[in-house]
N, C-alpha and C positions, 0 to 999 in steps of 0.2 A: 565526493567533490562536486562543487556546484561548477558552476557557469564563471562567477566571478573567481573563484579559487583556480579555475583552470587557466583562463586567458591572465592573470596575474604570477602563475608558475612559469610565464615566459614560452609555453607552448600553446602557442594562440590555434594552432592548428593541429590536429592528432598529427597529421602527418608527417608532423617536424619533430615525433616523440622515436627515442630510440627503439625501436620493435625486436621483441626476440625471435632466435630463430623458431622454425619447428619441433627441432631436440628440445629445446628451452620450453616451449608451452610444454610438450606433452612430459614431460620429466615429472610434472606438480601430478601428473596422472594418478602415479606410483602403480604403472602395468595395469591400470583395466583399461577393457579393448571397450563394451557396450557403451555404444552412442549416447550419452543424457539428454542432450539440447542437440536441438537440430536451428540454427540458424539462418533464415532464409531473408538473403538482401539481393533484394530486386531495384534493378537499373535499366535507364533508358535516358541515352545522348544526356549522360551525367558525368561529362569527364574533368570538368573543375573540383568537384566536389567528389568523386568514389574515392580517392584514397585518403581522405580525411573517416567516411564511413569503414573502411577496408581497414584502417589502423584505430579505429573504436575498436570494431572487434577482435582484431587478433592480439588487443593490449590486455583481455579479460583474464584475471586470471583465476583459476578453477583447479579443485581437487578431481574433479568428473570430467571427462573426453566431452568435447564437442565438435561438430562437424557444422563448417559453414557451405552452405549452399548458394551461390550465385548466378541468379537469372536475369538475364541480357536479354534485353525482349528488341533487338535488331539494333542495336545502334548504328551512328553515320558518322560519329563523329570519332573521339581517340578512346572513348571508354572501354571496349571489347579488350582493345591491347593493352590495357593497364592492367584485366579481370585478368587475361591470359599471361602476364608478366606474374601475379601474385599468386596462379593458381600452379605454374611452376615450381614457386621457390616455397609453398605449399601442397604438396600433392596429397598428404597424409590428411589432411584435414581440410580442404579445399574440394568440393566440387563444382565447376564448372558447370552452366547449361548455358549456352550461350544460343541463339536464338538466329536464324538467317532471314524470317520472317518475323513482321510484328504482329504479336499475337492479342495485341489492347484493340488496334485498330478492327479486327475481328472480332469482338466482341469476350475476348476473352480474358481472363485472371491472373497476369503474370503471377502475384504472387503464390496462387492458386498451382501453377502450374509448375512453381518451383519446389512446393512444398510436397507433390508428388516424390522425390527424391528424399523426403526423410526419414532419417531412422530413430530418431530420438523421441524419447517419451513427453518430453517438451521442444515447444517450438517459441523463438525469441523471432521480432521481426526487425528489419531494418531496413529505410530505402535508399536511394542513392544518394538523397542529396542531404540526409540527416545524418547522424552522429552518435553515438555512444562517448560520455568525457568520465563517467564511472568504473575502473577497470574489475572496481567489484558488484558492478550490476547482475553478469547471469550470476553468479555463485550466491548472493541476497535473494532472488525470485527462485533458484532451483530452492533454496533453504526452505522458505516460504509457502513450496507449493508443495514437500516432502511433509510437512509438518502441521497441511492443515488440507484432507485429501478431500475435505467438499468444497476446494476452490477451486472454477474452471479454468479461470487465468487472475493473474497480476497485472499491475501498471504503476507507471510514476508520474512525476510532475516533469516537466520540461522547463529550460528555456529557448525561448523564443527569436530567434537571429533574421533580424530585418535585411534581406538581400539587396545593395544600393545606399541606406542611410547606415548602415554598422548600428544601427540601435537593438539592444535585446532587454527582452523583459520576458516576465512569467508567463509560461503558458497558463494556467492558472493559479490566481492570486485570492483565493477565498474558500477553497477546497480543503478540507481536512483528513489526515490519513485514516481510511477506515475503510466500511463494506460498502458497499453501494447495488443496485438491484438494476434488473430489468427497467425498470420505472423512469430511473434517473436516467438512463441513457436515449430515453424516450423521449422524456418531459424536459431534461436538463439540455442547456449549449451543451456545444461538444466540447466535451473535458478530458479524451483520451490519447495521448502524444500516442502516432501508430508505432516509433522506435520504443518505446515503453511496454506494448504488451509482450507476454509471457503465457503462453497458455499449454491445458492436456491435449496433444495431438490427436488421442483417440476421441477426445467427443470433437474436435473440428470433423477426421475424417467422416465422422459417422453423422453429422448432422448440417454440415457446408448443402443448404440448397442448389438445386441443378442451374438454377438462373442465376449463380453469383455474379457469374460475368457478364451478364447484362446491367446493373446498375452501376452508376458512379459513386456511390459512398460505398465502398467495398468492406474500408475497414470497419465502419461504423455497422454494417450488415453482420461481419463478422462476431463484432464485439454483443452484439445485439442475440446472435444464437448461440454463443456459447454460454452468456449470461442467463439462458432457460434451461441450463444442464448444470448450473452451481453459484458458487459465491461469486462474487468481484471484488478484489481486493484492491483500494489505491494507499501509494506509498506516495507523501508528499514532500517527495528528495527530486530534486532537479538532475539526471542522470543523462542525461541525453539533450542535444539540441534540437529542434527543428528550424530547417529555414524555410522562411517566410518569403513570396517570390522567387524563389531559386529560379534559374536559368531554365524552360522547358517545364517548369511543376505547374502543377494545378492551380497551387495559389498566384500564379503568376499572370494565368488568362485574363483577359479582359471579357467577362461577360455580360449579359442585361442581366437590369437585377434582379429578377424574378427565377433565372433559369436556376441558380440555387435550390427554389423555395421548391419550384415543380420538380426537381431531381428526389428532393427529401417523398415529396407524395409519392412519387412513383416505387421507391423502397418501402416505404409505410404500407404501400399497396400490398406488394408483393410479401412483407411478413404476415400480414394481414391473410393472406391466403394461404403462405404455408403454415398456419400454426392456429388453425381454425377451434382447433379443443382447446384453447387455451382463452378463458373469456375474460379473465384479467387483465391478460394483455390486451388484448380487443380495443378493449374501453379505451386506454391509454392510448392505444394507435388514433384509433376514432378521433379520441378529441384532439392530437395533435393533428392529422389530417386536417380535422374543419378549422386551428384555428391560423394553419400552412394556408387556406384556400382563402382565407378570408386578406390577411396579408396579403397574399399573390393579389385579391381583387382591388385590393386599396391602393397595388402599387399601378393598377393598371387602369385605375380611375383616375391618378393622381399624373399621369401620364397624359391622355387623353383629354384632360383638364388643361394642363398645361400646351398644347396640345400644337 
């Protein structure tokens, strides 16, 4: 189901979808106990939007057990109380990490630090203010990553929901389903919705750098080392939303325009240092660096100019 198929089903909103109970999800089980997917949705002062994300997930439906994980990284607002209404009337498959301290403003990796609590051989991610509208999203990537064991993660297409104008369009409109490398995630815009990945937990645990939680493109760091330990697979089915501006997101900030460009160097930096054997990649960082520095100087000439 896309984007247009779902808001045209008359359920403009997950959260207006009738949700089964507990007994109900896990019944498709048929009795196995071992965790498959580990779900980890991370929020913070998301309470307009978490139970639109909260009823993506729990609409998935799966022949394999999944466990959702939910990290609260200190909210202020009504979000905690909605995580802790659902993680109630879910206790089976709900974990809770709810947060008294913000752990971003430290320098650290919510989702990082939620993902500590999982048990499953995959990890599916989702943030507070995005959506899953596919209810056969994980059971397609678990298929997926069962059936072809040199891929380190999966991903799909999104659409795109403008927070303020209701306009949505593709997250990407030119992209074809297929493998994609290292290279591309380098050299290419960014083409990976972060509710779209799907990846093996054991190469994140074992290869997640100690500085994650010092950069701002987390997912993008993310997607960048797992992609030196296997395939990348994109699916170009629109399965998830992202909103654009949401209330409190990133896209939302009003930055200078340059601080983007110097956040990218500073990651670029830092793979750059951890993954020194690897001179392939090298290259690739390199020339992105110089032609991030050159941009950065043009916008700061053209500033100064105008001045």
């Amino acid at each position: 189901m896309n984007y247009d198929e779902f808001a045209s089903s008359g359920l403009s909103r997950p959260r207006n979808r009738q949700l089964r109970t507990e007994a109900q999800i896990m019944q498709d089980w048929g009795g196995a106990e071992e965790i498959a997917v580990s779900i980890v949705l991370v929020s913070f002062n998301q309470e307009s939007y978490i139970e639109d994300a909260l009823a993506g997930v729990l609409s998935q439906k799966t022949s394999f057990p999944f466990e959702i994980i939910l990290h609260d990284d200190a909210s202020t607002d009504g979000t905690r109380e909605i995580l802790e209404k659902y993680a109630l009337e879910y206790p089976e498959i709900i974990i809770p990490v709810l947060r008294t301290v913000n752990i971003f403003s430290k320098g650290g990796a919510p989702f990082w630090e939620g993902m500590k609590n999982a048990r499953g051989k995959y990890v599916a991610i989702c943030e507070g203010d995005d959506f899953w509208i596919d209810d056969g999203k994980l059971a397609k990537q678990y298929r997926f990553m069962e059936d072809n064991s040199g891929a380190a993660f999966c991903c799909h297409n999104a659409s795109v929901h403008y927070v303020g104008t209701g306009e949505v369009k593709d997250f990407n409109t030119k992209l074809s389903s297929g493998y994609y490398s290292t290279r591309d995630l380098v050299l290419r815009k960014w083409f990976i919705p972060t509710a779209s990945l799907f990846f093996r937990r054991e190469i994140a645990n074992r290869r997640i750098p100690a500085w994650y939680g010092q950069v701002r493109s987390q997912d993008l760091a993310l997607e960048i080392v797992l992609s030196l330990e296997g395939d990348l697979w994109y699916q170009n089915e629109k399965s998830s939303v992202y909103r654009k501006n949401a209330i409190g997101s990133l896209s939302a900030k009003k930055e200078v325009p340059w601080a983007h460009l110097h956040l990218r160097i500073d990651l670029f930096k830092k793979l750059r240092g951890e993954f020194p054997y690897m001179k392939r990649y090298l290259i690739w960082i390199d020339i992105l660096i110089t032609n991030l520095k050159i941009a950065y100087s043009r916008i700061l000439t053209n500033m100064n100019n105008n001045g």
